[in-house]
Structure formats: structure tokens, C-alpha cells
ZAKEVEX-251502 format. One line per field, with one value per residue: residue number from 1; residue in one letter; x, y, z of N, C-alpha, C, O in turn. Coordinates in steps of 0.2 Angstrom, whole numbers. Layout:
ZAKEVEX-251502
nr c(NUM;...)
rest c(A;...)
n_xx c(X;...)
n_yy c(Y;...)
n_zz c(Z;...)
ca_xx c(X;...)
ca_yy c(Y;...)
ca_zz c(Z;...)
c_xx c(X;...)
c_yy c(Y;...)
c_zz c(Z;...)
o_xx c(X;...)
o_yy c(Y;...)
o_zz c(Z;...)
END
This chain:
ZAKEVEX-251502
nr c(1;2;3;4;5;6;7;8;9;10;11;12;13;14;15;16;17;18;19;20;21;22;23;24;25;26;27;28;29;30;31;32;33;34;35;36;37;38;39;40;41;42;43;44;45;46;47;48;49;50;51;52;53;54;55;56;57;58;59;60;61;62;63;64;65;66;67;68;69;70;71;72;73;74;75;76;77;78;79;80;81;82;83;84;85;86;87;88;89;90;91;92;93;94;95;96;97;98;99;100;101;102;103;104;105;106;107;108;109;110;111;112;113;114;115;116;117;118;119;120;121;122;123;124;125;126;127;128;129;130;131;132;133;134;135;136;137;138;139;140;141;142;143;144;145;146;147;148;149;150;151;152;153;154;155;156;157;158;159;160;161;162;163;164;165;166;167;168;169;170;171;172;173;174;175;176;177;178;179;180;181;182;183;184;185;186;187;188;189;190;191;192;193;194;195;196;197;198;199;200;201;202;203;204;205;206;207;208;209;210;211;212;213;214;215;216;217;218;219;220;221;222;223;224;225;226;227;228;229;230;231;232;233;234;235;236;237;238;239;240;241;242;243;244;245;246;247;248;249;250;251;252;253;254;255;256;257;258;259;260;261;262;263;264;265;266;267;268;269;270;271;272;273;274;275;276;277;278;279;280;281;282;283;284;285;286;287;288;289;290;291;292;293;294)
rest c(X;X;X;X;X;X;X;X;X;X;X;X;X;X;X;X;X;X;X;X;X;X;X;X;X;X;X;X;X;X;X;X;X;X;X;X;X;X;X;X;X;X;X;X;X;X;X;X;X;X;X;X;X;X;X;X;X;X;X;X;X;X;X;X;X;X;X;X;X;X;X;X;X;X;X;X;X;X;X;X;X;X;X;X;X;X;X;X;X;X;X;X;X;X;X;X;X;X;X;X;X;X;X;X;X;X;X;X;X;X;X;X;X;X;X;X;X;X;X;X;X;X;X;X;X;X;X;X;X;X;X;X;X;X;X;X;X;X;X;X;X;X;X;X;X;X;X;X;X;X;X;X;X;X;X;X;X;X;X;X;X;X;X;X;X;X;X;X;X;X;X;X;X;X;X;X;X;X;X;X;X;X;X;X;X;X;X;X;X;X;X;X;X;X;X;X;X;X;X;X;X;X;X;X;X;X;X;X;X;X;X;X;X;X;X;X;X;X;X;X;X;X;X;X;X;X;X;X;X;X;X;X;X;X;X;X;X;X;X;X;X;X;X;X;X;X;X;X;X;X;X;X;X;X;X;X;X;X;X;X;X;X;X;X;X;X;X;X;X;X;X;X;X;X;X;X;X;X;X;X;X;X;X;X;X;X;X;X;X;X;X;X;X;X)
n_xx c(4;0;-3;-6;-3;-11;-13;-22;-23;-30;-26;-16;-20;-32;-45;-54;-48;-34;-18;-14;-4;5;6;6;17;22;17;21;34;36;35;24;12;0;-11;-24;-38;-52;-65;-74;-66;-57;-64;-66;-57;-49;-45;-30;-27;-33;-21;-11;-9;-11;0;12;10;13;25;31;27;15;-1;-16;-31;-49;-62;-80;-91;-110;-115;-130;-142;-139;-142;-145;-155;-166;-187;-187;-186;-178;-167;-162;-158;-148;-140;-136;-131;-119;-113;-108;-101;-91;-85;-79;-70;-62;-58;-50;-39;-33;-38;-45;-54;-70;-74;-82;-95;-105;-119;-128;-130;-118;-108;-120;-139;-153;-168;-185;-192;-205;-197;-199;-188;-186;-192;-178;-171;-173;-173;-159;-155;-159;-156;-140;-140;-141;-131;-120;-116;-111;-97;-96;-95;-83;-74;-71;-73;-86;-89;-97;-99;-97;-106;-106;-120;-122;-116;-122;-139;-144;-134;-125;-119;-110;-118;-131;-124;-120;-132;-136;-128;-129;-143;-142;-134;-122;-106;-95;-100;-95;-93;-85;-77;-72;-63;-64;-78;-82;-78;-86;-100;-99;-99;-87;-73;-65;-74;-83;-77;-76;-88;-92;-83;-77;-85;-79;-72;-64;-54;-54;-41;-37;-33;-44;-49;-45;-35;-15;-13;-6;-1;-4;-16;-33;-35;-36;-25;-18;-30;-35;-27;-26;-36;-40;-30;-35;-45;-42;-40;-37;-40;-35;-26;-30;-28;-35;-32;-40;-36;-35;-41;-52;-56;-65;-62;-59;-73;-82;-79;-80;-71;-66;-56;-39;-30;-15;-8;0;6;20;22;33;33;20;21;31;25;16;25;31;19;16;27;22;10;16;25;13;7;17;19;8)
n_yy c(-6;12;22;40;48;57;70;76;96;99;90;96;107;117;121;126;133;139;143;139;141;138;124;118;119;112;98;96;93;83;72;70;66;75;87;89;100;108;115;124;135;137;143;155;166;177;178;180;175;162;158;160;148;138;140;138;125;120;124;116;104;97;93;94;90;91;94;95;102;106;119;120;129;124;112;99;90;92;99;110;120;131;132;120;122;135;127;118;126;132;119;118;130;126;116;122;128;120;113;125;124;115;103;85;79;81;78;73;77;82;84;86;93;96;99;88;88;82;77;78;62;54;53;53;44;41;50;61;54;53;68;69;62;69;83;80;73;83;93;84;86;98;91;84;91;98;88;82;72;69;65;56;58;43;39;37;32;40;53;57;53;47;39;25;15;4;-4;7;13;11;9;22;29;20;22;37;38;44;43;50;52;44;36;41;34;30;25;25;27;17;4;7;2;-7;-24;-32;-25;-28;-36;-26;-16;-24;-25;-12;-10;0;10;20;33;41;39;42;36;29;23;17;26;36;41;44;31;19;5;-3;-5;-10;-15;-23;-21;-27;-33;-22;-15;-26;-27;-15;-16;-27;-21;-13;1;15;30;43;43;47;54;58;63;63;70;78;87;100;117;120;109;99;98;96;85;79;75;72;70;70;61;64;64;75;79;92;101;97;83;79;81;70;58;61;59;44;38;42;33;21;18;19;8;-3;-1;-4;-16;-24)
n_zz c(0;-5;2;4;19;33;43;57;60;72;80;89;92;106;101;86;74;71;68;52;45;55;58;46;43;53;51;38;43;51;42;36;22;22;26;36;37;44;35;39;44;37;28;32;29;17;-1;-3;7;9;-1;2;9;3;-5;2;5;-7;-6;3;-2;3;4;5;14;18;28;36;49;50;54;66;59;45;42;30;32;36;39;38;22;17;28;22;11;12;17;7;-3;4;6;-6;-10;-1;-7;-18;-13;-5;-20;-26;-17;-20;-17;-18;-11;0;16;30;43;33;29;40;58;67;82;87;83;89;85;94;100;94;80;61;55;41;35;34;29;16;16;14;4;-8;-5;-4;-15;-26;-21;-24;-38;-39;-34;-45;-55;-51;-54;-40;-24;-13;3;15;34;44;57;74;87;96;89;76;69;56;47;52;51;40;30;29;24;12;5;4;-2;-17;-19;-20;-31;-38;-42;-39;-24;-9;6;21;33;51;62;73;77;70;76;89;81;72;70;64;58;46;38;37;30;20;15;12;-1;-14;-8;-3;2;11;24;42;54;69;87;99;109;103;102;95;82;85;87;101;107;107;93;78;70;58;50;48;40;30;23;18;9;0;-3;-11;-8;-12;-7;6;22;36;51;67;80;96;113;122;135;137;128;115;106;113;123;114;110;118;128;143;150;152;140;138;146;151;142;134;118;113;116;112;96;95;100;88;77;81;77;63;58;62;55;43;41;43;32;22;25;17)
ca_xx c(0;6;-8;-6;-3;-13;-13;-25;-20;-33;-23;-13;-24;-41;-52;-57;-46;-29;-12;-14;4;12;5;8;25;26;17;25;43;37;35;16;9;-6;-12;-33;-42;-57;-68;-78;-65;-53;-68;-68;-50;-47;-44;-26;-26;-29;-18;-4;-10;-11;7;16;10;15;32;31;27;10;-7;-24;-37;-54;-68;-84;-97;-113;-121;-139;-143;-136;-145;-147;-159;-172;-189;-187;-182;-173;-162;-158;-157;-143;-135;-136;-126;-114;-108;-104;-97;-86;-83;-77;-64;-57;-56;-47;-35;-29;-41;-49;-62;-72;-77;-86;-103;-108;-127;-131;-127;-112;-109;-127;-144;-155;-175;-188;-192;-202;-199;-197;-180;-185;-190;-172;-164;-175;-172;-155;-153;-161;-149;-134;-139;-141;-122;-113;-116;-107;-92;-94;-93;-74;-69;-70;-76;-91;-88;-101;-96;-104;-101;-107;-126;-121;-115;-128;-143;-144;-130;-120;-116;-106;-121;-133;-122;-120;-139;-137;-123;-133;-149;-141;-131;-116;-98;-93;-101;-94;-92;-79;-76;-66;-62;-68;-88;-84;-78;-92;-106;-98;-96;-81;-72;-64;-78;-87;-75;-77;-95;-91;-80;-80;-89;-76;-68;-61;-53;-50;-40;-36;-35;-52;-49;-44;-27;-14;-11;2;-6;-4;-25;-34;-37;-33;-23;-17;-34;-39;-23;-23;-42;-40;-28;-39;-51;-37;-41;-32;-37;-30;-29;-30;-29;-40;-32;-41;-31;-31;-47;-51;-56;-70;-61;-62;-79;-87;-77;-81;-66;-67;-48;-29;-27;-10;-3;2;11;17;22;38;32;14;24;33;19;15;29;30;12;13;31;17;7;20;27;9;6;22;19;2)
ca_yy c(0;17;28;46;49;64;73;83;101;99;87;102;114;116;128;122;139;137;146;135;138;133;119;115;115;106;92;92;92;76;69;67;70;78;92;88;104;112;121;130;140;141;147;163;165;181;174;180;172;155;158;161;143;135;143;136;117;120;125;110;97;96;91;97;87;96;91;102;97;109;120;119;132;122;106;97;83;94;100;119;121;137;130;117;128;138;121;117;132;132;115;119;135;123;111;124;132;115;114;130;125;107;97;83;77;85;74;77;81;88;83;88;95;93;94;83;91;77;79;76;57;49;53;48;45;39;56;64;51;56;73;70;58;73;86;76;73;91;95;81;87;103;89;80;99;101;82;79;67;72;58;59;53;37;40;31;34;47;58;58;47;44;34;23;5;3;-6;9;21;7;7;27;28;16;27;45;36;46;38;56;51;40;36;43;30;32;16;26;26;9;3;5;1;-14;-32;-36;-19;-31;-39;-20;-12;-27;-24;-6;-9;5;17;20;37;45;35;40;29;30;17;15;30;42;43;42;25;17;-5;-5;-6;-19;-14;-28;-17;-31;-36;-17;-12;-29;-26;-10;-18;-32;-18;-10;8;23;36;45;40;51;53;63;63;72;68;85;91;108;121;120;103;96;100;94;79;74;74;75;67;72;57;64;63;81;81;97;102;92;77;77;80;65;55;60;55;38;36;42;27;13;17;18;-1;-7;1;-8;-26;-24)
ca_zz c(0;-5;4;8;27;36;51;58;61;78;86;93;96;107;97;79;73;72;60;47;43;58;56;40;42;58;51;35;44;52;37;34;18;20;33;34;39;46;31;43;48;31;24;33;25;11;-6;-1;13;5;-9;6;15;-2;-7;7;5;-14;-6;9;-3;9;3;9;15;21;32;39;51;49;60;64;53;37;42;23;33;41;37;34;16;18;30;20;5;16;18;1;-5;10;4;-14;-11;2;-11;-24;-8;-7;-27;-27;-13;-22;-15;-21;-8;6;21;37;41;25;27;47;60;72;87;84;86;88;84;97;100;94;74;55;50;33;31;35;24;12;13;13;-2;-11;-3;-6;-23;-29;-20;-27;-44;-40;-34;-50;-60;-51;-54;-33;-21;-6;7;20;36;45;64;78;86;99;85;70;69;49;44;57;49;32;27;30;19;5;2;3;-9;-22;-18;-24;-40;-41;-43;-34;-18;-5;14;28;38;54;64;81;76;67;82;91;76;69;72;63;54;40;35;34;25;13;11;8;-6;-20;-10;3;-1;14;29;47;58;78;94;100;113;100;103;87;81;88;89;108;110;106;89;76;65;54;49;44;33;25;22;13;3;-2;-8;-16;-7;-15;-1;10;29;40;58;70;87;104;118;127;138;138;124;112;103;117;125;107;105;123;129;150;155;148;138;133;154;153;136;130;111;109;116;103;91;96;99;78;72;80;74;58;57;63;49;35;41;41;25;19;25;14)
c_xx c(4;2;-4;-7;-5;-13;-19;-22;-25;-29;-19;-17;-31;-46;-50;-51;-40;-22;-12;-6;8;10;6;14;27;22;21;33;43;36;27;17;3;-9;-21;-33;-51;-60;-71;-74;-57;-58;-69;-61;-51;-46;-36;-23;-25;-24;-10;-3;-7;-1;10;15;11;23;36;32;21;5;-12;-30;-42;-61;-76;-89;-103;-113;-129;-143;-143;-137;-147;-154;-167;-175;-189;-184;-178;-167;-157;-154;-149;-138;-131;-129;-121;-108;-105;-99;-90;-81;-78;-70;-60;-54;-48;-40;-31;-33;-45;-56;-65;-77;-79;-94;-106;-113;-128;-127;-124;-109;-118;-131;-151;-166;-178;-190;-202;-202;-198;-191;-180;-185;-184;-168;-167;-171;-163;-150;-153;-156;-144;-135;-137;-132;-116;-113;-111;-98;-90;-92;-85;-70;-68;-74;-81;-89;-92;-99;-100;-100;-108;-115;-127;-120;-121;-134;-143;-140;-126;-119;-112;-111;-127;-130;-122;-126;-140;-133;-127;-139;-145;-137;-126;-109;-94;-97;-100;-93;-85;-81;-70;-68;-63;-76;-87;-84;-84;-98;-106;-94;-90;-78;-69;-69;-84;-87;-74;-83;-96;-89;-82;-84;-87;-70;-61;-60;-51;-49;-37;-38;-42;-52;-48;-38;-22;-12;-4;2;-3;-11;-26;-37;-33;-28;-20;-23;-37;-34;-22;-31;-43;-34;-31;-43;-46;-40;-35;-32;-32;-30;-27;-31;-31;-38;-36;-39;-33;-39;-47;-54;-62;-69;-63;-68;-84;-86;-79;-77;-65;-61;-43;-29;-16;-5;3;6;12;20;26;34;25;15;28;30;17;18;30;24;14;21;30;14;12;21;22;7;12;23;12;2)
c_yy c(6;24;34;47;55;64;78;90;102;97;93;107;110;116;125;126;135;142;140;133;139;128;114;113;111;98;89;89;85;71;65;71;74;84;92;96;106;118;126;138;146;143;155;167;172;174;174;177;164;155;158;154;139;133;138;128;117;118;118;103;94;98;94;91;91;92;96;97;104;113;121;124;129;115;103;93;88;97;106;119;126;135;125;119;132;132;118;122;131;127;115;124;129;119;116;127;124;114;119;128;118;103;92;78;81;82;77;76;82;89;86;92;92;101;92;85;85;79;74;70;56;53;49;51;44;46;62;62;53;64;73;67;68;81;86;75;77;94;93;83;92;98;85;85;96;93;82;75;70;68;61;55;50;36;37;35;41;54;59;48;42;38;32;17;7;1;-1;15;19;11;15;30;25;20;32;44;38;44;44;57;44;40;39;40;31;25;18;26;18;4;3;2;-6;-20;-33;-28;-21;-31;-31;-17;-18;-25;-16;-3;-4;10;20;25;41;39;39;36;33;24;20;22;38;45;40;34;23;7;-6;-5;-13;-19;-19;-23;-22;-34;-27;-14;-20;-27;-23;-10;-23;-28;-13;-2;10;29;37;42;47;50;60;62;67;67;70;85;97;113;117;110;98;95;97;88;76;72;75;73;69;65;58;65;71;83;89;95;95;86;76;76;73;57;55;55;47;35;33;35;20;12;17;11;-3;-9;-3;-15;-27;-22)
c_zz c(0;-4;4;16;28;43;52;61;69;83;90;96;100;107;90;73;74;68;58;44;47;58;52;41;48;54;44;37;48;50;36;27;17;27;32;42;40;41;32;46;41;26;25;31;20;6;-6;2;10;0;-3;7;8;-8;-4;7;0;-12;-3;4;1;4;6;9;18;24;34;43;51;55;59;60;45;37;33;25;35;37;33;28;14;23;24;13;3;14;12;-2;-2;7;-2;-14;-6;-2;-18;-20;-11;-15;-27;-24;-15;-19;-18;-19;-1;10;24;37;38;25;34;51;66;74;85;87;85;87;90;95;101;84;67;52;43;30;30;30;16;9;12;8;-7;-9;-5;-14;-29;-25;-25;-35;-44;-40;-41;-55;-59;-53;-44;-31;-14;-3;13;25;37;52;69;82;91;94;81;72;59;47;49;57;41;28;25;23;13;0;0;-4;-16;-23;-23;-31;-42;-40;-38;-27;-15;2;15;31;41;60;71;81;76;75;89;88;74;72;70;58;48;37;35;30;15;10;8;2;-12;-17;-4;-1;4;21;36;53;67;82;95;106;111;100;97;86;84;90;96;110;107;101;84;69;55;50;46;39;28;23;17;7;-3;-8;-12;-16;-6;-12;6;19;34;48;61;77;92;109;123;128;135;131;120;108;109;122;119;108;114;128;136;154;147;145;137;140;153;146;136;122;108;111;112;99;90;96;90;74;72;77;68;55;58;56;44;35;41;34;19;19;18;5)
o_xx c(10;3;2;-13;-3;-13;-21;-16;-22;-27;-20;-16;-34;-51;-45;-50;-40;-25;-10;-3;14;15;6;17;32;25;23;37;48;36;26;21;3;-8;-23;-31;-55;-58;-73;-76;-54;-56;-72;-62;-57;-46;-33;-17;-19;-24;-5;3;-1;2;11;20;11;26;41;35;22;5;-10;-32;-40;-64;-75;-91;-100;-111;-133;-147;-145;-134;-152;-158;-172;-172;-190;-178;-174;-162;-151;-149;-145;-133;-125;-124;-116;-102;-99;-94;-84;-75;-74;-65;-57;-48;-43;-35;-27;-30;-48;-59;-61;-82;-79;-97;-112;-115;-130;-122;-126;-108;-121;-131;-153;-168;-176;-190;-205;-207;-197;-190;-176;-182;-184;-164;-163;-169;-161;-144;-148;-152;-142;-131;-134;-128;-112;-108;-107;-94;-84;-88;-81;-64;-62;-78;-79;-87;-91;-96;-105;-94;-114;-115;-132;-124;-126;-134;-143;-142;-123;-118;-113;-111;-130;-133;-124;-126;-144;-135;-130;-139;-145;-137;-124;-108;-90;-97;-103;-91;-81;-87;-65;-73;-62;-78;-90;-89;-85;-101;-110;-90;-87;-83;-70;-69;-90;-92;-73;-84;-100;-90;-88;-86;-90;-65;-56;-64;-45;-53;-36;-43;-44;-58;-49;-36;-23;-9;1;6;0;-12;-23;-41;-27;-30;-20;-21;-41;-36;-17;-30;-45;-33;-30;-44;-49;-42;-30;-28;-28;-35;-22;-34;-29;-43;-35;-40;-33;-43;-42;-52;-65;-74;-67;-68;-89;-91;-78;-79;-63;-61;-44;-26;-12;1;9;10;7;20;24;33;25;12;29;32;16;16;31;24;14;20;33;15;9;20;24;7;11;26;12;-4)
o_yy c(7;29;33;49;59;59;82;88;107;99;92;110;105;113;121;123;130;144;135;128;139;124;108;108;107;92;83;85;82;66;59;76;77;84;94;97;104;124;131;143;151;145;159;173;173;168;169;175;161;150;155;152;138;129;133;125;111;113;115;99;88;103;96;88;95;87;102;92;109;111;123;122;131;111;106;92;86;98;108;118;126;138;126;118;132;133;116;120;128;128;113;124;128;118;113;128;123;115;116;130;115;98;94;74;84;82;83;74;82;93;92;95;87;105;96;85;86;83;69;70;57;56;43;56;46;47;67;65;54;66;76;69;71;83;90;77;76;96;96;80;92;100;84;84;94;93;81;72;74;64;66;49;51;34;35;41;45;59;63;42;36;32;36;13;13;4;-3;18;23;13;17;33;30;22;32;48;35;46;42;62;39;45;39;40;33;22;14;25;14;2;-2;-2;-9;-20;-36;-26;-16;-26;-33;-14;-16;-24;-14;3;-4;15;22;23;44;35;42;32;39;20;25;25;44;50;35;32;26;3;-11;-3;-19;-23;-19;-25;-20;-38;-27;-11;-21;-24;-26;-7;-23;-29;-8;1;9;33;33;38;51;46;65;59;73;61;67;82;98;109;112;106;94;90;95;84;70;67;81;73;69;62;54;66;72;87;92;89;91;82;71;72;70;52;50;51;44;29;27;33;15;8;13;8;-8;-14;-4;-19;-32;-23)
o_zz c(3;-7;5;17;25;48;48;63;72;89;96;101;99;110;88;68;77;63;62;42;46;60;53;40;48;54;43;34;49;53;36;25;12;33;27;47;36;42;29;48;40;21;21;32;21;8;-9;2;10;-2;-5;7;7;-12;-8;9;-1;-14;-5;5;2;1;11;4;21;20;33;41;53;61;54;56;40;33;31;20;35;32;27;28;9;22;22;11;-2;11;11;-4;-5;5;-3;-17;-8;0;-22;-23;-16;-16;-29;-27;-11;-18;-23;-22;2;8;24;33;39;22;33;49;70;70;82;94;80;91;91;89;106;83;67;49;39;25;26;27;11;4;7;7;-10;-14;-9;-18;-34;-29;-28;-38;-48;-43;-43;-59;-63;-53;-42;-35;-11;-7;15;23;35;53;66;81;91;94;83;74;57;45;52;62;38;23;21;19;9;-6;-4;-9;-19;-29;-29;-36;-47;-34;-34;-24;-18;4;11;34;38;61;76;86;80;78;92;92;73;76;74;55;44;33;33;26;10;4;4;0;-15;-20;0;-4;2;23;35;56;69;81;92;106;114;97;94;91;84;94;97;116;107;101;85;63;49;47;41;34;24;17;12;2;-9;-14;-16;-21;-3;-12;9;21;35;50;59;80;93;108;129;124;131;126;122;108;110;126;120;107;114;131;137;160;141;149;136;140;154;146;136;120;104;106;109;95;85;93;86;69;67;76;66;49;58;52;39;30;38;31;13;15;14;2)
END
């Protein structure tokens, strides 16, 4: 396997916000390829601004990857058609930033909202998935204008209610039709959701665009959990997956990332800068040896 390695640019910070370009260069200098962002907030960027962020991973030799999770205003699933309207726009104009910036997929959220806004019990999901077949469908066309990929995620039942098995997202994939929509899976939902994460990712095969990976705790890969990691990178070789892999560490308590993400103890035992960064790199040298047995 000759995937592309990412990093989150979160894992270091607390708040969603960040320099973009100290981070690019720390993650390129510990030899990732890809630096995965936050479009909620590189949206609020000048055209200069991007053109600087974009510049410097030109310079770096450093990729972009981009994610977004909504806010309840930009909901694609809910009744109001003006919200979803909003939503609707939101994502395309989203999907044409990433374009702009070398991207060629845009994970996350993309259809609801997160942190997760859950509708009074008891209701009709069919009509959500509904709306959001219909949503989704009308976006990804703007992905397939630029030549990109949409990848919706499939996260676990605390976070979203609509999609939360591989086998849920299949039948949604098949439903909207287009070869430019595929799952985000990340092996902390799967983990919870699936029986077997092999025999998921097989049933996934082809509609499996965006990957993130992490121990079951959220902490960066490192195979000291109880995660079978030899059974998920020979998997994705099986299925002859060409994305990127990405990691999404939270570790740290405190601040908005950690407050969303649920985060209520230091996994990282007081770490500061140099030892995260430390922590990365032996991560991101597990993953290239696995990716090398495979």
C-alpha cells in the first residue's frame, strides 16, 4: 500500500481555529503527507489568505485534505427548506474552496449538523434520509462539475442518527447514484457500530472514499490497543483503497475541541508540544510499516 498519510491540524490545538501555517510546516517536517483541515473556519480566510495557506503546502510538498461538520442552521436533513437551501449552497461554495486549494475530496458532516442536534423522539428517520438523499444529490453534482469526491461521514449513534453502519451508507450511496459520492469512515464510530471492521470495510468496497484511523480512545495509532490493526490495513488492501488515511487525534481536555469531542480526562498525561509532536511521528512510522507489510 502506497496511501497518503494525514494529520489533523486539531490534534494540537483546542479551538477548531488554528495558523494554518504553523502547522503545515510542523506536520510536513514530520514527514506526513497531508495536513486535513477544518472548512468552517478556512472558509472565513481572504482569497489572499488562501492563496498564502495553499502557497506554502506548494512550497512544503504538503497536501490538503478538508472536512466540515454543519451548524444547525445548514442542516441538509431537516424540514425547513430554507435552512436546507442555506445548507445546500454552504456545501458547494465549500466544495469549490477545497477545489481552489488542491483538494480533491471534502469529508465530514456535510449533510447535518455537528456537534449533533437530535429531533424530538419519537420521529421519521425515513423522512431525513429522504431529505437527505435529495440534498446530497443536488451537491454532489457541483463535486462532480470540479472532478471531486463528497464523502459523507458514518459515525457512531451518539454523534448523528442517519447513517451509522457501512451497510446503511451502501444502500445510501446506491440510492443517490453518483460515482462522486462516497463514505468517511473512521475506525472510532466503526468501532463502536460494527461487528467485525474487516468484513465492513469489505461490504463497503467502492464506496469508501475518505478513511479516518485512531485506537479506540482516540489517541494516534500506535497498535498497543486492542485494535486488530493487521486485519484493517490488510483489508484495505484487499479492496485496493487509493485514499488517504487520516488521523484525528483528541487527547487533550479543555477548549471548544475538546468539549465537542467529549473529551473530559488528559489522555496525553500532561504532554506538552515536543512530546505530541513526538507521539505523531512515531504514529505516523506505525502506519507507513503497516502500509508496507500490505
Amino acid at each position: 500500500m502506497d496511501n497518503k498519510i494525514g494529520m489533523s491540524f486539531t490534534y494540537w490545538c483546542q479551538d477548531w481555529s488554528g495558523d494554518f501555517r504553523y502547522y503545515a510546516r510542523k506536520i510536513a517536517g514530520l514527514g506526513y503527507d497531508v495536513m486535513e483541515m477544518s472548512l468552517t473556519n478556512l472558509d472565513s480566510l481572504s482569497r489572499s489568505g488562501l492563496d498564502d495557506v495553499k502557497k506554502l503546502g506548494e512550497d512544503l510538498g504538503l497536501g490538503f485534505s478538508f472536512t466540515v461538520g454543519l451548524t444547525p442552521d445548514r442542516d441538509l436533513t431537516v424540514e425547513d427548506e430554507a435552512v436546507r437551501r442555506r445548507g445546500i449552497e454552504y456545501v458547494k461554495r465549500l466544495l469549490e474552496t477545497a477545489h481552489y486549494m488542491g483538494g480533491d475530496v471534502l469529508g465530514g458532516l456535510s449533510y447535518c449538523a455537528w456537534p449533533p442536534v437530535f429531533p424530538p423522539y419519537p420521529f421519521d428517520r425515513s423522512a431525513y434520509m429522504d431529505r437527505a438523499a435529495s440534498s446530497l444529490g443536488e451537491v454532489v453534482k457541483t463535486a462532480e462539475d470540479l472532478g471531486m469526491t463528497l464523502c459523507f461521514e458514518v459515525v457512531n449513534r451518539f454523534d448523528a442518527f442517519l447513517f451509522t453502519t457501512v451497510d446503511e451508507s451502501v444502500e445510501f450511496c446506491k440510492r443517490v447514484g453518483s460515482p462522486n459520492l462516497k463514505m468517511h469512515l473512521d475506525t472510532f464510530h466503526m468501532n463502536i457500530e460494527e461487528d467485525l471492521i474487516g468484513a465492513a470495510i469489505l461490504r463497503g468496497a467502492g464506496h469508501i472514499g475518505y478513511f479516518h484511523v485512531g485506537e479506540t480512545d482516540r489517541r494516534p495509532l500506535d497498535g498497543k490497543g486492542r485494535m486488530d490493526w493487521d486485519e484493517f490495513f490488510s483489508t484495505l488492501a484487499k479492496i485496493d483503497y487509493r485514499g488517504c488515511i487520516i488521523q484525528e487525534p483528541v487527547i487533550r481536555s479543555g477548549g471548544q475541541v475538546g468539549y465537542d469531542m467529549r473529551m473530559w480526562r488528559d489522555q496525553s498525561h500532561g504532554a506538552d508540544e515536543a512530546q505530541l509532536d513526538a507521539m505523531a511521528k512515531s504514529s505516523l512510522d506505525y502506519i507507513r510499516a503497516m502500509c508496507a507489510n500490505y
